[in-house]
Structure formats: structure tokens, C-alpha cells
N, C-alpha and C positions, 0 to 999 in steps of 0.2 A: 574539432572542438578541443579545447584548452584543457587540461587538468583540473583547474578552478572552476571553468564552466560549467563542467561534466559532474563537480561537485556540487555546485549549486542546482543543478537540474535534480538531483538525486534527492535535495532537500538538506544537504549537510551544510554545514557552517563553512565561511570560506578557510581560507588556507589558515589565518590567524583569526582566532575567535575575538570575541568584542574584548578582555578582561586585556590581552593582547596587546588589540590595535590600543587601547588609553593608556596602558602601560608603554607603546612605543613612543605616544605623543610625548611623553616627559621622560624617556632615554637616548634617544638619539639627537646627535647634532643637529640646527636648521640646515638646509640649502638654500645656496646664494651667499653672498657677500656678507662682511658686516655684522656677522650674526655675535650677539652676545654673550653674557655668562647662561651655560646652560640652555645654549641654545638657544637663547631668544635672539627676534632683530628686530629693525623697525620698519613700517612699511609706510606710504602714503597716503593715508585713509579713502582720496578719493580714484585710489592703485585697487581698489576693494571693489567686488560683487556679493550680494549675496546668494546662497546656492537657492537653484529654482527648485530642486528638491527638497527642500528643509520643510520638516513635519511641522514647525511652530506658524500658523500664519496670524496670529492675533497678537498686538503690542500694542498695549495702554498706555496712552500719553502721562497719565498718572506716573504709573512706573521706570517710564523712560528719562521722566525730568527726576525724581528721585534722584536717580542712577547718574546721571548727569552733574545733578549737583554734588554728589559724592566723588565723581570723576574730577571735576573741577579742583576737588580740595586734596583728593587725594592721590588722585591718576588713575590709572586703569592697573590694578596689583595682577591679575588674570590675565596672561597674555590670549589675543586671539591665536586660532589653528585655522593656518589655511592652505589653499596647494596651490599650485599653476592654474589660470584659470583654462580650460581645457582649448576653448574657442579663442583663446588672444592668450599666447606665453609673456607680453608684458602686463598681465592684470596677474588679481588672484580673488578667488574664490572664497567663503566661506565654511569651515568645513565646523566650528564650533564657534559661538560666543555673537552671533548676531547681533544679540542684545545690546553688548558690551559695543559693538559697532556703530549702532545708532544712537546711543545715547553720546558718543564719544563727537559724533558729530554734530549734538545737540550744544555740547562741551565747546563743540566751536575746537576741534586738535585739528591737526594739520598729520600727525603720524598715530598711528600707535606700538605698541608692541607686541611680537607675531611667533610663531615657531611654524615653518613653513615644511609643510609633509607632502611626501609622494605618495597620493591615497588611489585610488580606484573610486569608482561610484559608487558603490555596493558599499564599501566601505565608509564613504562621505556618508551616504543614510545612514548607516548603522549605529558610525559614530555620533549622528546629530540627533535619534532616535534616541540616545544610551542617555547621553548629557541631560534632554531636556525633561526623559522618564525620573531621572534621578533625582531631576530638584523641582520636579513634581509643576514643571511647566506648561506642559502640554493637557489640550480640554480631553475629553474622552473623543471625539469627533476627531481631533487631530493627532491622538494616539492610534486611531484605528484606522487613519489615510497613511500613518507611517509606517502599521503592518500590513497591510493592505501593499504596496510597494516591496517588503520586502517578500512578502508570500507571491507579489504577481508577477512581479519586474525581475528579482532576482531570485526565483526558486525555490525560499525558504519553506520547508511545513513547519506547520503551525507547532508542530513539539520540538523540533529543533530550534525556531525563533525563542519559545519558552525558555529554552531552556540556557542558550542564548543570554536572553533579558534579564535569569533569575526572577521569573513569573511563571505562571501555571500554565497550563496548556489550555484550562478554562475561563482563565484570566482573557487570553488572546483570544480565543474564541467566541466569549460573549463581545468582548468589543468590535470586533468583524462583524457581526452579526447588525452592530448598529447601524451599516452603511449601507442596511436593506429598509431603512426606513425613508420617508418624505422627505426632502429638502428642508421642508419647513419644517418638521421636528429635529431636522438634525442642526437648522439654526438656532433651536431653541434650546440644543445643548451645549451649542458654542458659546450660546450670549450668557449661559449662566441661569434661565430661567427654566430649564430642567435639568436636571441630575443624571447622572450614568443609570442610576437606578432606575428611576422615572421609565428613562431609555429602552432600558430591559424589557422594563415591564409589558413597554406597546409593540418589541417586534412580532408579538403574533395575533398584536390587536388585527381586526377588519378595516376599521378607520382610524387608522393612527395619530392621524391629524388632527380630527374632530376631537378625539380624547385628550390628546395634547392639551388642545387647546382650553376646554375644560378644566384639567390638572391645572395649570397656570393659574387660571381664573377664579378656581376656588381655594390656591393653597396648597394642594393635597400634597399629605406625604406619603413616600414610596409605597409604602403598605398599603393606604388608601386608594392610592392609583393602580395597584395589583388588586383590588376587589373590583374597581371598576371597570377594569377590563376583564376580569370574570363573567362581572353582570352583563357584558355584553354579547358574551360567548353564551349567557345563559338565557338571551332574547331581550334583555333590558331588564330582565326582574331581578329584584333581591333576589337572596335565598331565605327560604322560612329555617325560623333558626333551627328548627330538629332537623334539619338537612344538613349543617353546616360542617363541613368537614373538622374531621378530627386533627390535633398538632399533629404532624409528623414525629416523630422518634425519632434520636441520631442515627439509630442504625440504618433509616431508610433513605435520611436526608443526604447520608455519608454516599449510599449505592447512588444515587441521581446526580451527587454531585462527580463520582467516579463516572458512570458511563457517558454523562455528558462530556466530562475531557477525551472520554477514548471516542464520541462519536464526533466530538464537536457542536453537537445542537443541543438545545432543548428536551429534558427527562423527565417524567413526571410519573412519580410509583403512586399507586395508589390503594391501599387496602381495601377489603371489604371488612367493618367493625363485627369485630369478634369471630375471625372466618380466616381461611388461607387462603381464601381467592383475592383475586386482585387483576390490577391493569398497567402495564407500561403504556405511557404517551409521550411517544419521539415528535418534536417539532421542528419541520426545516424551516429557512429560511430564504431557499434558492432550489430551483428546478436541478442542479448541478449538484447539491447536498442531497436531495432524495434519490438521484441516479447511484449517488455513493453508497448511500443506504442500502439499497435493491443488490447493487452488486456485492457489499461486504453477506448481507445475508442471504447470496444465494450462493456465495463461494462455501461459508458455514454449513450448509446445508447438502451441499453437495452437486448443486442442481445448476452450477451458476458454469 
């Protein structure tokens, strides 16, 4: 096993961290021929793949002619990043700018302009992960198929990805969490007619679908969809309002939102009003997160 491999299995970032590898994209020279100032060159557009790992799978005919017509008037300013393509060394791959690609051939070019990099896989996600978090491209479904890839494919944990991405550890992990939901909810958050919020709220629904679909139907916002998947936990009934729980305090809302990042799941502290007792509720999301569970607290304990 490779040094790099052996890192990645470990869960550490590869050899060059992501801040890095975009920082190499616009310091070194291209490879191959012909390359320009600062590295650019130009390539063949129809010399172009795009990579089958790329986290963005949704592109708006809206946004592409946009882009197109702006291309037209004024080129493509953003070179694409790409490498060898790995299955044919006279193609090349996309390793950023997808977009910029297909609107360019909407544009009707013939070339575009490229900076062509020796990357690795790991690194091709990483980087096309990085670009499209940053200019906020990516749905929350296709954020969490791109960490989803780096946690499964290439070894990452979920605090080193974080930390990585310049995101929380609870950021990463609620959005993992969404990929244990229905197909059909999780269409519902690609198409835009539910929210990440929404999202949240139904991974510990029983019918997450049924409720979905509900949500949609009447409007609700986040908050209202977090009562009605209460009401469901609580048999279908309201709650009588002198039952209704109290706001939480920062102080409590601070603890659940800590031991969720350290555990990865779902927290939920709960007082008893005017008392010191109370209850912690861990919620998993996968037969594989409660084994994690069992074993962190029985190593704690002593027993494990």
C-alpha cells in the first residue's frame, strides 16, 4: 500500500490538502504543447469528457444559454482544468468548469482555453467538490453524493473532510444522513420542491414519503414540517398546548449541537420543567451508526 493510500485509509487528507491542489491549478505551468501565458492552452472541445465522477448532475437549459450568450460576446475569461483522460491519453477529462464546457458548445467553439493538470481521482473529486460548494452549485442531494464518495471511495472521515471543506463536521454529517432517505424525497430535494431543511426534518420520519409529500402539498415551512413529523411520532395527534415543550436555552441547544458533531447523528436533550432530570435522544440513521454507537460506549465504559 502506497503512502497516500495508507493516508487515506487513516482518514487524513491526501498528501496536498484541497487550499493546495487550487492553489497548484494557477501556479504551475500546463502539460503538453502550445500552452499559453500562465499556463493556459487550448484544446478541442470535442478532445473533452466530462468526468463521470463529478458531484454536479443538474444543468438548466435556462442557465446554460445565459452563459452561452455571454460566451459568445465575450469568450470563455475562466479557463477550463483538465487532465489526461485516464481511458484514452489522446482525450481529456474534466476536472473543473463543466458548465463553462457546455455552454461553449452551445456557443457553437470549436476550442476552448484549458490548464491541463496531472491530478489523481481523489483529487479530480475533491477539486470539483471544492469549486462547485464554493459558488454554491451544488443541491444538497448532490453535496452529499460528493461526500459520500469522498468518505466511501477515498477514506475520508467525516472531521477531516470538514475540515478539508472549511465546514463543520455537523454540516457534513447532516447532509450524509440525507442519503438514508426515499428516492422520492430525495427527488424532491433536487427538483427544488423541498429544502435541505425539509430534508432534515423527515430522516427519522416513519413515512418519509407520505410526509413529503404532504409538505409539498400544503406549503409548509421547515418548522411546520418539524411539528408534523413530531405529530407522527406522537400517533397522529396534536399536542395539548400545556404539554408543549419549552424553547430550548443556548446553553442546551449549544450541548446537542456539540455531541451531534462528535457523534455524527441526531441529539435531542431534553429537560424536565423546573427539575434536573432529563433525557438524551441519539438518533441513527444506519444499522452501521448504531454498531458505532454500542461500541464508542462500551469502550467508555469499560466493558467493550
Amino acid at each position: 500500500m502506497t503512502k497516500e493510500k495508507a493516508e487515506l485509509r487513516r482518514g487524513l487528507a491526501p498528501r496536498r490538502g484541497i487550499s493546495a491542489l487550487m492553489a497548484d491549478l494557477e501556479s504551475k505551468p500546463a502539460s503538453g504543447t502550445g500552452a499559453g501565458r500562465g499556463g493556459e492552452t487550448t484544446v478541442g472541445i470535442d478532445r473533452i469528457s466530462p468526468n463521470p465522477g463529478q458531484p454536479r448532475r443538474a444543468f438548466t437549459d435556462s442557465a446554460l444559454d445565459e452563459l452561452a450568450a455571454s460566451i459568445r460576446e465575450k469568450g470563455i475569461i475562466q479557463p477550463l482544468v483538465l487532465r489526461r483522460d485516464p481511458r484514452d491519453p489522446d482525450r481529456y477529462e474534466i476536472v473543473a468548469g463543466e458548465r463553462r464546457w457546455r455552454a461553449a458548445q452551445r456557443a457553437q467553439l470549436h476550442e476552448v482555453p484549458a490548464i491541463v493538470r496531472d491530478l489523481g481521482d481523489a483529487e479530480v473529486l475533491e477539486i470539483a467538490i471544492v469549486e462547485n460548494i464554493q459558488r454554491a452549485d451544488l443541491n444538497a442531494m448532490e453535496e452529499a453524493a460528493g461526500y459520500r464518495q469522498l468518505t466511501e471511495r477515498y477514506g475520508h472521515t467525516q472531521e477531516a473532510l470538514a475540515r478539508a471543506l472549511g465546514k463543520s463536521r455537523s454540516h457534513v454529517a447532516n447532509l450524509l444522513r440525507l442519503l438514508a432517505l426515499p428516492d422520492a424525497v430525495q427527488e424532491m430535494v433536487r427538483s427544488g420542491a423541498l429544502s435541505a431543511g425539509h430534508a432534515r426534518a423527515l430522516v427519522t420520519a416513519a413515512e418519509p414519503e407520505a410526509l413529503a409529500r404532504r409538505i409539498v402539498a400544503r406549503g409548509l415551512s421547515v418548522r411546520q414540517a418539524e411539528v408534523l413529523v413530531q405529530e407522527e411520532r406522537d400517533g397522529g395527534q396534536p399536542r395539548p398546548r400545556g404539554r408543549r415543550r419549552r424553547a430550548k436555552d443556548a446553553d442546551t441547544r449549544a450541548a446537542e449541537k456539540d455531541l451531534a458533531a462528535a457523534l455524527g447523528m441526531k441529539v435531542s436533550i431534553d429537560h424536565v420543567a423546573e427539575g434536573e432530570a432529563g433525557s438524551v435522544t441519539l438518533r441513527y440513521a444506519t444499522l452501521e451508526q448504531f454498531d458505532e454507537l454500542c461500541r464508542r460506549l462500551l469502550v467508555t465504559t469499560g466493558t467493550g
